[in-house]
N, C-alpha and C positions, 0 to 999 in steps of 0.2 A: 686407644682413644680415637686411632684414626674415622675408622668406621662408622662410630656414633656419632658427628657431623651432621650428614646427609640425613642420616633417619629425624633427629631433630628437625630439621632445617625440614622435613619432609610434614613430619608433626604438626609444626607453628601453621605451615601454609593450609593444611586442614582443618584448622579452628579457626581461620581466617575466611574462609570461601563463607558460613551463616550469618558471621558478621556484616560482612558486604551485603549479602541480600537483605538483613533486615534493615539495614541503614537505606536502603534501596526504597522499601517499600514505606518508611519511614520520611522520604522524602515528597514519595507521591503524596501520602496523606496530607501533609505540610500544604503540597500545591493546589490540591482540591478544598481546602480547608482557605486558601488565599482567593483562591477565583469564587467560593461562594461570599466570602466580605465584600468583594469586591464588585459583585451582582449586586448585594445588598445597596451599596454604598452609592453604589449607579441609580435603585431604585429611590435611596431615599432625598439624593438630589435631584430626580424628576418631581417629588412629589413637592420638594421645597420651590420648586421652580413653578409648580405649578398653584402652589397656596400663595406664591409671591403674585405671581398674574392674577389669581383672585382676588387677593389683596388690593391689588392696584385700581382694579375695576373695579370693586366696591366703593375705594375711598374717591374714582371719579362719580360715582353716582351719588355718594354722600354729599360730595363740598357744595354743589348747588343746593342740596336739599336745606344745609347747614346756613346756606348763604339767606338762602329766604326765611330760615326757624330767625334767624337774627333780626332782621329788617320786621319781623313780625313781632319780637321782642323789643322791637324799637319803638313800634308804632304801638304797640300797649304799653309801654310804659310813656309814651306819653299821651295816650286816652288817658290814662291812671292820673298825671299829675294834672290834665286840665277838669277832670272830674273833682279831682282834689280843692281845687282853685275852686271851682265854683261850689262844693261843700263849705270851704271857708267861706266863700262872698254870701255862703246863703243864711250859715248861721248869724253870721257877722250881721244881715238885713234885719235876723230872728229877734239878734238881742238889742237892734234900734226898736225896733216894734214893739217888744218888752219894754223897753224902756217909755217909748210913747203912749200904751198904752198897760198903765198897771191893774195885776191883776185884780178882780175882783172881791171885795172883804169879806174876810170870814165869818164874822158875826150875822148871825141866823133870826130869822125875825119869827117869832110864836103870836100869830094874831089869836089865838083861842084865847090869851092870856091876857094879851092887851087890847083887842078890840080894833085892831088896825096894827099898821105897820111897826115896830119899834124893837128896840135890840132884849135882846133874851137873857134873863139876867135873876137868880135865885136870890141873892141877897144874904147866902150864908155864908159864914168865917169872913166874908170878904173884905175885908178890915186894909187898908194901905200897912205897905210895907215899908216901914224905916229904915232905911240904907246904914248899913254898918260902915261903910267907908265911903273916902270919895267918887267913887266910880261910877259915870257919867257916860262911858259909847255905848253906842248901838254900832252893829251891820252896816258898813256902808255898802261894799260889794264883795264877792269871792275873787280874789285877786289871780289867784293862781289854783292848778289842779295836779300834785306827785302820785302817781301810784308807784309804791315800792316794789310790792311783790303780787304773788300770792299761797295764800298759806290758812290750812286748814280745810274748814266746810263753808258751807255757804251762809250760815248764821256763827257771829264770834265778837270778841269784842278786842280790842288791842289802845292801849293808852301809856303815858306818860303819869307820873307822879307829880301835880303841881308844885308841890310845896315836897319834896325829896330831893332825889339826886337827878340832872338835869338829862345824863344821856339813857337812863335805864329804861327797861322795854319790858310792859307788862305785857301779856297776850293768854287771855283765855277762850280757849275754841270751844265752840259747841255751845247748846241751852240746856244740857244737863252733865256735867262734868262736875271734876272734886280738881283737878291737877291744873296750874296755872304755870305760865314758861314766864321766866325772866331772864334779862337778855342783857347784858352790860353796857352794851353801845346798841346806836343803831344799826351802823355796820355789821354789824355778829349777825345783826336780825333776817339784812337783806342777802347772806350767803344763802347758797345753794343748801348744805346741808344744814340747816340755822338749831335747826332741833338741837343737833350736836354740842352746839354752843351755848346751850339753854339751861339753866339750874330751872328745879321744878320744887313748885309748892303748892303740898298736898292741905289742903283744907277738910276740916272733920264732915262739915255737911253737903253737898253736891248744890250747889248754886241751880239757879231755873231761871230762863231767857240769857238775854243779854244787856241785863242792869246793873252789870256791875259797876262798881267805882274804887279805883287806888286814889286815895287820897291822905296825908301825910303819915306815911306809912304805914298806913292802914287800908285793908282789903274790905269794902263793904257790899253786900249782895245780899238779896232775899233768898229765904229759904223757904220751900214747901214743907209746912210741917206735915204729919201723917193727917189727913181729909182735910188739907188746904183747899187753894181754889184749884179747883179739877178734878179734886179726889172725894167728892159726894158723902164727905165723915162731917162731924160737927164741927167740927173747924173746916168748912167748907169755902167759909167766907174772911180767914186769916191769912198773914202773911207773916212771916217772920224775919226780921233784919239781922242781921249776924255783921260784929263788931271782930274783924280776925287782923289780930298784928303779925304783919309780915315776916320780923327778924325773929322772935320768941315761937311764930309759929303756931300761938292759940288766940284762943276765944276771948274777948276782954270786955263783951257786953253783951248783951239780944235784944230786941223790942218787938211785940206782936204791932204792928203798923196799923193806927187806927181807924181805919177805913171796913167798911162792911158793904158786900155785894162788891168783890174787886173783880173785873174783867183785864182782858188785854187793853192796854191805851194805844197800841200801835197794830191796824189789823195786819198787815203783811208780815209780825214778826209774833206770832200767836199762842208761844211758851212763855216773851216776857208781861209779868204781872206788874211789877215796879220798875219804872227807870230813875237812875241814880243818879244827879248829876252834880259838878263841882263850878263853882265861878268863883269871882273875885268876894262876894259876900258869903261863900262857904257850902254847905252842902245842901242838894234841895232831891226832893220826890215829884217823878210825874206819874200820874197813873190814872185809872177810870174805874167808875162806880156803875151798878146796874140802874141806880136812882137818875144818873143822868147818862146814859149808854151813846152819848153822840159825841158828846166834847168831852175833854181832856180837862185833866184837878192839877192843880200844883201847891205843893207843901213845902214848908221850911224845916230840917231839922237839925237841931244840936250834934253836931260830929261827935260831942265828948260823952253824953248819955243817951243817944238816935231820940230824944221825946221830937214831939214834932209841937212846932212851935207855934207855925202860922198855916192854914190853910184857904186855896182861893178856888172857884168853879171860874174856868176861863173859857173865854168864844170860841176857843177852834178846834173845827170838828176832830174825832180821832181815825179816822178814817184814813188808809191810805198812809199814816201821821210817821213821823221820824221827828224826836226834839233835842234841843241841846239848851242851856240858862248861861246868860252873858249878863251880869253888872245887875242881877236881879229881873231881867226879865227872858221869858219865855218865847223859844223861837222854834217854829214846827215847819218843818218840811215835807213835803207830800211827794211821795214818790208813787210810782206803777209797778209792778212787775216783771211787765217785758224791760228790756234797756230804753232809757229815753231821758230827756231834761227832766229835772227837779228844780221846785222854786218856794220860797220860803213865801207861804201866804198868809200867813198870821202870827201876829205878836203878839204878845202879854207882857204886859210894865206892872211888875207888884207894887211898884211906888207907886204908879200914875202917873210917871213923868214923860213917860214915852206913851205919846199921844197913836193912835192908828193913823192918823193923818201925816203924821212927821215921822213913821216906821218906809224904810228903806222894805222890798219885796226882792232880793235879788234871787237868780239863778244860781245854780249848779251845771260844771257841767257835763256832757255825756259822762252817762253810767253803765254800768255793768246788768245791773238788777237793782235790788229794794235795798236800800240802808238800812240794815241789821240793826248796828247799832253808829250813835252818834258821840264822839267825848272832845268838850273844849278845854284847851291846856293855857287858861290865864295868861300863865307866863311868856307863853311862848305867841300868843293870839293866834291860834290852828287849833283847827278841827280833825282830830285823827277816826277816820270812817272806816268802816269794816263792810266793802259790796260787793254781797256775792262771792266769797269768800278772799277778795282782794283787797289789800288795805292801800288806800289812800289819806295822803295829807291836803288840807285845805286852807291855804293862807289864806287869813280875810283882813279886810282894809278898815279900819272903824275911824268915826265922825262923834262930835259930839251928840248927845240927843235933843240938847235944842235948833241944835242947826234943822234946815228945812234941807227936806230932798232934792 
């Protein structure tokens, strides 16, 4: 055993001499492998050293630039609010002037007829109207102006239920639609997503314009029958009233609406043929005939069978016309189509009692576009408007009607 030691010992050391060299050359790799990160690493803090100095130099070329966008932001904002200022002081002059000088009457003078000057006046149905209850204001002025939202198209109607439940929200968009949204509160109404919060009621016949009326829980609206007006059939010169209960969901009456040769009564809103409107004395019709193509007719009807009860030919043109019926009488707004003021220029007292001399003329103010449509809520004394697809509220302030202006 002596002997085989050395050769051993002889062995190991020859399987030892590759290992060393590859550990060798395994090291160099290691070092060239460090000094290129290490280039790297050199390079990528020159480059951060050097987006830092660009950095810097740009933010000293900004701050002044920054200092003057602000000072310039200062000085238009307040151009803007002495602008402001004197838009208020100029309307504020507007509506002294309005008020010193009232507008001009609407009653139209036909001297072919009279021979001279004098008011224009047919003499049919027009029979005084007997006040069903005590109600006695008129319009003193528009107190206040909310706009909620807006919501839909540019022609719609949206209302309250006088005589229902006090916070629900009717809203029918469009002048030829069948699906009306009702809304639980007002709140529901004015969310962003409000549709969501909407239950829908589908009505059999598609309504036309924007005359509609919810009134004690009932939906009433004209109907174009097939060759109503617009549709060149023998029913060319009909309309049809539809009686639809909102909770049962149908039809509970109809009335062909007795009028012949019906046109639009309001031009800026040119789909609706009847306006429906509700006051304190109950349901009434505004609308125009070809027999008298200038001025505006209002009717009385029975909510519980639509017959119509009383009819009147009223002075004010239909031109231009938006109306709404307060306490039995008729009140027409005249709007433009660009945005601009509106102002109530003509009255109509189906009693008589509300003289054109002791009628209050107030403004509206800034608008959108045309008053679609106009609905007064008794209960609440507001006007919920529909302009230009925005709904606004209109608090008004009323007087008795014998008081003088």
């Amino acid at each position: 055993m002596g002997p085989c030691k050395p050769l051993l010992i002889l062995f190991l050391l020859s399987r030892l001499r590759p290992l060393q060299g590859q550990q060798h050359h395994l090291v160099e790799y290691m070092e060239r492998r460090l000094a290129a990160l290490e280039e790297r690493l050199a390079q990528c803090q020159d480059q951060s050293s050097r987006h830092a100095a660009e950095l810097r130099d740009f933010k000293n070329k900004m701050l002044p630039l920054l200092e003057v966008a602000e000072k310039e932001r200062e000085a238009l904002r307040t151009e803007a609010d002495t602008i402001s200022g004197r838009v208020d002081r100029l309307e504020r002059e507007v509506d002294y002037l309005e008020t010193q000088n009232p507008a001009l009457p609407c009653v139209e003078v036909d001297e072919k007829v009279t021979g001279g000057p004098g008011i224009k006046g047919k003499g049919r149905r027009n029979e005084k109207y007997d006040m069903l209850t005590d109600c006695g204001y008129t319009i003193s002025q528009v107190r206040s102006m909310k706009i909620l939202k807006r919501f839909g198209g540019p022609a719609g109607l949206w209302t309250k239920d006088p005589m229902g439940p006090t916070e629900r929200i009717y809203v029918l968009d469009g002048t030829q639609n069948d699906t009306a949204f009702v809304f639980p509160r007002l709140r529901d109404f004015t969310l962003a997503m409000a549709a969501r919060k909407a239950s829908r009621v589908r009505v059999p016949f598609p309504w036309v314009g924007t005359g509609q009326l919810v009134y004690g829980g009932f939906l009433y609206y004209a109907r174009r029958p097939p060759g109503g007006p617009g549709g060149g059939g023998e029913l060319e010169n009909t309309l049809q009233l539809i009686k639809f209960h909102l909770a049962n969901r149908t039809v509970v009456d109809s009335s062909v609406f007795p009028a012949e040769g019906l046109i639009p009564p309001y031009g800026l809103t040119a789909d609706t043929y009847i306006d429906l409107a509700a006051d304190e004395e109950g349901l009434w019709a505004v609308y125009a005939t070809r027999e008298d193509d200038r001025h505006l007719c209002l009717a009385k009807l029975d909510p519980q069978t639509l017959d119509t009860e009383q009819q009147w030919d009223t002075p004010c043109p239909r031109e231009n016309a938006a109306a709404f019926v307060i306490c039995g009488t008729l009140y027409v707004v005249y709007n433009t189509r660009p945005a601009s003021r509106a102002r109530i220029q003509c009255s109509f007292d189906a009693s008589g009692t509300l003289t054109p001399e002791r009628a209050a003329l107030p403004y509206f103010p800034r608008r959108y576009g045309a008053h679609a449509s106009l609905r007064y809520n008794p209960r609440e004394r507001q006007l919920y408007a529909w302009d230009d697809g925005y709904q606004i509220v209109y608090k008004l302030e009323m007087r008795k009607k014998e008081e003088e202006v």
